[in-house]
N, C-alpha and C positions, 0 to 999 in steps of 0.2 A: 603266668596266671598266679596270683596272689591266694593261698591258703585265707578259707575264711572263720573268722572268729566268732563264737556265738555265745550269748549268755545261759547259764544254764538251764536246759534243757529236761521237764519231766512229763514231758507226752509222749505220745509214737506220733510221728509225722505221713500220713497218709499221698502216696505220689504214685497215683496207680496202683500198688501195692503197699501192702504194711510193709516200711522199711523199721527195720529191727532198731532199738535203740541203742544209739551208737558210742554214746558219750556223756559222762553225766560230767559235766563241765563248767568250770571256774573263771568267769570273767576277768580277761588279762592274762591268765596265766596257762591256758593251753587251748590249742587252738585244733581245729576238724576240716574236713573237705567235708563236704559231701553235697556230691552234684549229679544234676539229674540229664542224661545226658538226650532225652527224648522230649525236651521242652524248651519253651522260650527262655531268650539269656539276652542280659546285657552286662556289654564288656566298655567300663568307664574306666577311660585313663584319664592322665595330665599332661598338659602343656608343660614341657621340660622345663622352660622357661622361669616359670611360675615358684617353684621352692627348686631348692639344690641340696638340701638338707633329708632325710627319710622324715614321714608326714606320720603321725596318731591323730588320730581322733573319731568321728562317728561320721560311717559315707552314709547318705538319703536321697532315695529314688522317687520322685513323686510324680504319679500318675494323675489325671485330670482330664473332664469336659471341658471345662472351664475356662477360655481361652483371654478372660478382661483383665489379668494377673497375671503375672509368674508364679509357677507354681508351687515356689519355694514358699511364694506369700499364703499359701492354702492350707500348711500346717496347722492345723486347730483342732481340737479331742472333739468340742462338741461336732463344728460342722464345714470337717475341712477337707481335702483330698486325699484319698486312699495313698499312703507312703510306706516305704520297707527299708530297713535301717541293718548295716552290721558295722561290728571297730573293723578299723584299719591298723595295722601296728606297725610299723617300721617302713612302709611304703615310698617305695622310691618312684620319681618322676617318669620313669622308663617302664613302670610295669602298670598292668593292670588289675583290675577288680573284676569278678566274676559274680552276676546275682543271677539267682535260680529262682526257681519256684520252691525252695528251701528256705530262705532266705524270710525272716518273720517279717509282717505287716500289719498295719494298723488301717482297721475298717476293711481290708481286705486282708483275711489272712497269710494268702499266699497269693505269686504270679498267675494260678491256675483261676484263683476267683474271679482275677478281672474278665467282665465280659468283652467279646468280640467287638472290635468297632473302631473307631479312628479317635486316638487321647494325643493332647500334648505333654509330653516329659521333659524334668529337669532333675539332674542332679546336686547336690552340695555336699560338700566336706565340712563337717565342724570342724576346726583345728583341737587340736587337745594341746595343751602345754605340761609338760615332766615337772613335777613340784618334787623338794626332796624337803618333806616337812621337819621339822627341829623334835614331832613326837618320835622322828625315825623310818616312818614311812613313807613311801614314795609311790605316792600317783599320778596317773594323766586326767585331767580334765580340761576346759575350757576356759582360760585366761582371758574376764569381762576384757570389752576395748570400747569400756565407757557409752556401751550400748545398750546395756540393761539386759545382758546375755539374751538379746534376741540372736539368735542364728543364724536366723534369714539374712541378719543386716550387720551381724558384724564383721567388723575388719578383719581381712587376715583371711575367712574363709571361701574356700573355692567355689564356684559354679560353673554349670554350663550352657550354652544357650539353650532355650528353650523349642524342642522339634516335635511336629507332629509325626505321632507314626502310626501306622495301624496294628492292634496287637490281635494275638489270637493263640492264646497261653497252650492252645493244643500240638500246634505247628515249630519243630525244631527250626525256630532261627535265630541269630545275633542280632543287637542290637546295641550300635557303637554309641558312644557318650564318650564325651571331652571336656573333661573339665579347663577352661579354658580362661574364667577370670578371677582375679583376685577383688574381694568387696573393699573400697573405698575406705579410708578413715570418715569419723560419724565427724559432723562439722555442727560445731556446736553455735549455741546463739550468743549474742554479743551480749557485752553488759551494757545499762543504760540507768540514768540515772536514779532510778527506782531499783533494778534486778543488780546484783552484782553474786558473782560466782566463785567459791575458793575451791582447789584440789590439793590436798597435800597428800605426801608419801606418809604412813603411817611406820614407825617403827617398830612397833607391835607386832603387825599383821606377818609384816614383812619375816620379823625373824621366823614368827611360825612356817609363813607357807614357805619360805625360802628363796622365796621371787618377788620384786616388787608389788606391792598392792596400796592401790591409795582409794582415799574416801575424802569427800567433799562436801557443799552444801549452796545452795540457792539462797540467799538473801534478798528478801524484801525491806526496802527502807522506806519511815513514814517522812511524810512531807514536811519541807524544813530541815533535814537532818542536816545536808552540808552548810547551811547557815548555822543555826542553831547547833553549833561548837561544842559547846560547854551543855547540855543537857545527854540526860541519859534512858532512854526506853525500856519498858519491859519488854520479853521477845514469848512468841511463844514458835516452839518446836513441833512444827507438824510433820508428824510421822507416816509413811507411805512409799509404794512400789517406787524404783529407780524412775529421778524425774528430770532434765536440768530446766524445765518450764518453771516459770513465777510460780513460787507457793501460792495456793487456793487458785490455780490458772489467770492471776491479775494480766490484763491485756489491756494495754492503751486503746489498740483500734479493738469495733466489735469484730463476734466471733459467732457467728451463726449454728457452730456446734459446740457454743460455753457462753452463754451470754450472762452467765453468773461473773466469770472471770472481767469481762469489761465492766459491768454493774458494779463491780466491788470500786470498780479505778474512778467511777465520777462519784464513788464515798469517799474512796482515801485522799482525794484533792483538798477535802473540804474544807474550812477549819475547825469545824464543829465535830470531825470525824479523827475516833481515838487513835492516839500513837502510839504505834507499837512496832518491833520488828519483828517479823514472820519468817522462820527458817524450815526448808526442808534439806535433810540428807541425802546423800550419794553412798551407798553402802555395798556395790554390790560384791559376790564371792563368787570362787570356781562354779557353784553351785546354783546361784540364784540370782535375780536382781536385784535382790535387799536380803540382810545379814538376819532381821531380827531383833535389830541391835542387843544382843546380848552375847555372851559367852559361850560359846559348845566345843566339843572338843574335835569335831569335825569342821565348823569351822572356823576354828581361831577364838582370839578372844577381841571378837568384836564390840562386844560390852564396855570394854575398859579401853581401846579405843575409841569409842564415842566420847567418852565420860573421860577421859583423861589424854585424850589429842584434840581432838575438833571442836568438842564442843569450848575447850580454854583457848584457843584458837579462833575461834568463833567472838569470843567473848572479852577477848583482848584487841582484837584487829576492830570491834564496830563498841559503837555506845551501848552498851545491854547493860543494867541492873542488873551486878551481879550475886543479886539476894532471893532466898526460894519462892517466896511470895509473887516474885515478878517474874519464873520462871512457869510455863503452864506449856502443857503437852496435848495433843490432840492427833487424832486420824482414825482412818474407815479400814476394815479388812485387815490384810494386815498392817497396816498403821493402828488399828485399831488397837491390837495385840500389843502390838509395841510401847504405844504408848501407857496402856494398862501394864504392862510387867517395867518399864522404866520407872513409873509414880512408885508402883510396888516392893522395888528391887532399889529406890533410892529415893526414899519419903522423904530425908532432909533434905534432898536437892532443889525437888520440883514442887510446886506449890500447889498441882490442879493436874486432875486427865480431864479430857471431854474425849469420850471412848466411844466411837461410830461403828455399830456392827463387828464387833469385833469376830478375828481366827481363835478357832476352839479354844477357851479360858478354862472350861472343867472336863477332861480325858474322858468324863463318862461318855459326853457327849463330842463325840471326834466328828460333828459329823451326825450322823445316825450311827455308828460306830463306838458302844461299849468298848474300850481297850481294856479297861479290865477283864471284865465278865466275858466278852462275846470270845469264842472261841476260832471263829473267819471272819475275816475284814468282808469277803463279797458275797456272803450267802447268810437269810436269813431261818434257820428251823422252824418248821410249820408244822409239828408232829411227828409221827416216825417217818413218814413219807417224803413229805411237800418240803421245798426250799424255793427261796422267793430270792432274786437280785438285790443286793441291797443300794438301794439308789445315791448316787452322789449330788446330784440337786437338781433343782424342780422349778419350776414357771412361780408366778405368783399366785398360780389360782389352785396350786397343790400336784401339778401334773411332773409325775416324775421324768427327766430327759438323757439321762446318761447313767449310769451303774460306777461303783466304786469301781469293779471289776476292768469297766472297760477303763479309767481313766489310770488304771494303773499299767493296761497293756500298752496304754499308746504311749508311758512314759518308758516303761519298757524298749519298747521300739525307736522311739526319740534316741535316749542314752542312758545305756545298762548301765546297772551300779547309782544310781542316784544321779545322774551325769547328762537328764533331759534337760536340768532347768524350768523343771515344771514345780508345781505345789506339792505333792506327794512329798518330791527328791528334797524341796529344802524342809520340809516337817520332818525330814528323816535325819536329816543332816544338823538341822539343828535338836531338836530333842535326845537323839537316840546315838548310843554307843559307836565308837569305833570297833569295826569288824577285821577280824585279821589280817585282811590284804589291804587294810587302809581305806578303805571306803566305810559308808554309815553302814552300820548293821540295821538291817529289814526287820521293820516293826511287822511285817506279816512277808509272807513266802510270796513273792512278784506273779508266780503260775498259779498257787492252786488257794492265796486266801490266808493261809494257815497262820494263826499269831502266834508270837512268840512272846510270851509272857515275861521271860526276864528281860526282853526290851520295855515293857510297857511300865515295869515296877524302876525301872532305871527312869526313864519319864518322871515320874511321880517323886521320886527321890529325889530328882536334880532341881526340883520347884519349876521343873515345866508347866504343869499345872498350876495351871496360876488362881484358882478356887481354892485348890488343897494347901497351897502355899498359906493362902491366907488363910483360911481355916485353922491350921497347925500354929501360927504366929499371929492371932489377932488383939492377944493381948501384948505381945509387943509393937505391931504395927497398927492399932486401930487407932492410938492417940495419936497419932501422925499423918490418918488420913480421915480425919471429922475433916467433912463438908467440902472433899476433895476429888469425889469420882463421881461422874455423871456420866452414862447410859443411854445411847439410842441405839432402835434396830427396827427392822421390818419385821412384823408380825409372820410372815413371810419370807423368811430369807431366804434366799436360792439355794445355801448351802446347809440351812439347817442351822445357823448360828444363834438363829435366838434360842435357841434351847440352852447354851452356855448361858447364853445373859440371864432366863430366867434363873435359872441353876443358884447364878452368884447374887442374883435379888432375895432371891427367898435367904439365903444365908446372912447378909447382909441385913436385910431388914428386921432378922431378929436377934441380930448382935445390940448388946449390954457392954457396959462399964467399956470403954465408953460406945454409944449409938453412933452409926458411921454418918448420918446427917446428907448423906447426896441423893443422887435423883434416878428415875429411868423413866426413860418415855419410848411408847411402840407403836410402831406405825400401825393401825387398826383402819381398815379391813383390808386387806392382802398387797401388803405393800413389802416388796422384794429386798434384794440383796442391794447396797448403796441405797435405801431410804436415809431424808436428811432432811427433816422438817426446817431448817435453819438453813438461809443464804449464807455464803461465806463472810459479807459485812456483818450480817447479824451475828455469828458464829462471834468473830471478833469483838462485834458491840460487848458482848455478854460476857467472853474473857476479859474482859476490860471493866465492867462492872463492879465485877469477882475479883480482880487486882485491887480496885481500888478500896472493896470493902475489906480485904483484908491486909491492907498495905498496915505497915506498923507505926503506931501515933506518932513514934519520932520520927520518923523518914519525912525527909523534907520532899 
């Protein structure tokens, strides 16, 4: 039986009796038993077969009704199936795993909550891979395998078959799991003569994490390009989640769940329909399915990787004008982000954002989430008494659905230490301090809430804020971005984000010497999170307009 490893621990854990607190304990670095010996248990091994080497990483139990799926696919914070997560450290092919009703869960806290009844289970292993990073420390997390750190599907990690069993958390018995396959390599789409695909090995990234790491991008080309030799296109960089699909989803045949993506493709045939190339990124990190593209010291210096591999890469291998004017940035969420702090962080580069809802731009607003001010991330003070949940996002019509709280335990549970591949982990990872044992330091305490204030002033320091950024530097960045940043968002956003956007409008529109000259427009009345008044043809018409008004008189 395999000793099990928990992240740290500041509750008493009720199991029939108050078991006394046993351990207040360090993710990675020291590990507890503690098992309950009058309760349901499952005992998950592996198929020897399978690795010959000892295994890290983060094992997951998922229980379920739900039988249209496997249940690996059921993992979801808002409305997925109850799962219970611990690391693995050194695990060898021969031994087992022991989960209790000790054992933390998400949507069910413990083995004891599930009710009685007949569920199908499966387990999975994330892999971890050993990084020995060049700042000196060395951790385990999950080495992308060009899957977009889904888990469920990437290569490398183990599962089991999927078995119905009847559970009954009161009743002492075992229940065997075998981990028994290894997930597939992802098999990517062809190139054609429209999409073409590059991946290279970054040497950047690499020296930092210590292991190879590569980053790539989707190319769109406009019609004519292989005839038409000798001309050269503007490109625009659309920024967004791990994708290897056509930028703006372009699709020859229709798509009955994108019909914007084929709609675009009987424009870009046309000859009346602008030329342009469209690029999206491949970025992703131990941590995420996209970097951020920027710089953190958690993960790497993916900034200068974009901006001094791929994108000269980019722009040597295809015809792109390689002048700022012809260079224009665009995306939602966090593309959105991104492409606001790239225009930001390199005015002379890029000539334009078109910025879609963007991830938190002004820290006050994290969210519903003061980082400065607020003193807990998941509780709000209602007088001396009353504390209210503070909600993480909400329907269109204002109805709150999840709690910060909870989306922080289910990453919790997912993978301790920033190591879920969830939202939370990469805003930690990339904004926020490296913590002693080499993982991101917690912008608030994962159990009880509590912030930590010199992570949040570290934030704001590093020009994560990208409001304060510009704020503090608008007299040297604002002659750089006249008539350069345009704004959409839902009046509505799921996540609270137009409250950033307002934030940087009202700042913006009373900036002087010089007046920043761009736009914002909100989707009025209750229009959600991905509001986009703009088809992806139009999108493009309009950056193409905007090139040519501001193309330079001598450019031929």
């Amino acid at each position: 039986m395999r000793i099990l490893e928990y992240y740290r621990i500041k509750q008493y854990y009720y199991i029939g009796f108050l078991i006394p607190l046993l351990v207040c304990l360090f993710p990675d670095s020291i590990e507890a038993a503690i098992l309950s010996s009058n309760s349901l248990k499952f005992e998950i091994s592996i198929t020897p077969e399978l690795y010959k080497k000892p295994l890290n990483g983060r094992l997951l139990l998922i229980i379920t009704k739900n039988n249209t799926s496997e249940p690996r696919t059921q993992i979801n914070w808002q409305n997925g199936a109850p799962f219970f997560g611990i690391n693995v450290k050194n695990l060898g092919s021969r031994e087992s795993i022991i989960i209790t009703d000790t054992v933390p869960g998400y949507l069910c806290q413990s083995l004891r909550d599930i009710p009685v009844g007949d569920y199908y289970v499966q387990a999975l292993l994330n892999v971890y891979t050993e990084f020995h990073r060049s700042d000196g420390h060395v951790i385990f997390a999950h080495m992308d395998q060009w899957e977009g750190q889904h888990l469920e599907r990437s290569p490398g990690n183990l599962i089991s078959n999927v078995q119905k069993v009847h559970l009954d958390p009161s009743t002492p018995y075992t229940i065997k799991i075998v981990l028994s396959k290894k997930l597939p390599p992802i098999e990517m789409p062809k190139d054609t003569e429209w999409v073409k695909r590059i991946k290279i090995k970054s040497k950047l990234l690499t020296k930092f994490w210590g292991h190879p790491i590569y980053i790539g991008a989707t190319i769109l080309l406009p019609k004519n390009y292989t005839k038409d030799t000798n001309t050269y296109y503007p490109v625009n960089y659309d920024q967004g989640h791990f994708e290897t699909n056509a930028p703006y989803g372009f699709s020859v045949l229709p798509n009955k769940h994108d019909m914007d993506g084929h709609e675009l493709y009987t424009k870009w045939i046309l000859d009346s329909f602008p030329r342009m190339v469209c690029v999206t990124f491949q970025h992703p990190t131990p941590y995420y399915d996209d970097s951020y593209a920027v710089n953190s010291v958690n993960n790497g210096p993916y900034g200068d990787a974009i901006m001094n591999e791929l994108i000269p890469y980019i722009e040597t291998k295809f015809r792109i004008i390689r002048k700022p004017y012809a260079r224009i940035l665009s995306g939602g969420s966090t593309g959105g982000w991104e492409a606001l702090a790239l225009q930001l962080y390199y005015p002379d580069f890029f000539g334009g954002a078109w910025v879609f809802y963007p991830d938190p731009i002004d820290f006050h607003f994290y969210g519903l989430l003061d980082i400065y001010n607020d003193d807990n991330a998941f509780t709000i003070p209602k007088g001396d008494w009353r504390k209210i949940e503070r909600p993480m996002n909400r329907d269109k019509f204002g109805q709150p659905l999840n709690t910060l709280k909870e989306m922080s335990h289910f990453e919790q549970v997912l993978g301790s230490r920033d190591r879920s591949g969830g939202q939370l982990a990469i805003w930690e990872a990339t904004f926020c301090p490296v913590d002693n044992d080499g993982y991101p330091k917690h912008l608030w305490d994962p159990i009880t809430g509590e912030i930590d204030h010199t992570v949040s002033d570290y934030m704001r320091e590093q020009n994560y804020d990208l409001l304060y950024y510009l704020k503090t530097n608008w007299d040297k960045l604002g002659p750089k971005l006249v008539d350069k940043l345009h704004f959409y968002c839902g009046d509505m956003d799921g996540y609270y984000l137009n409250l950033g956007v307002y934030a940087i409008e009202k700042f913006l529109e009373n900036t002087k010497n010089p007046y920043y000259n761009g736009s914002f427009e909100y989707g009025r009345p209750i229009e959600g999170h991905g509001w986009n008044p703009l088809s992806s043809s139009q999108t493009i018409e309009i950056m193409d307009s905007y090139i040519k008004a501001h193309k330079p008189k001598n450019e031929n």
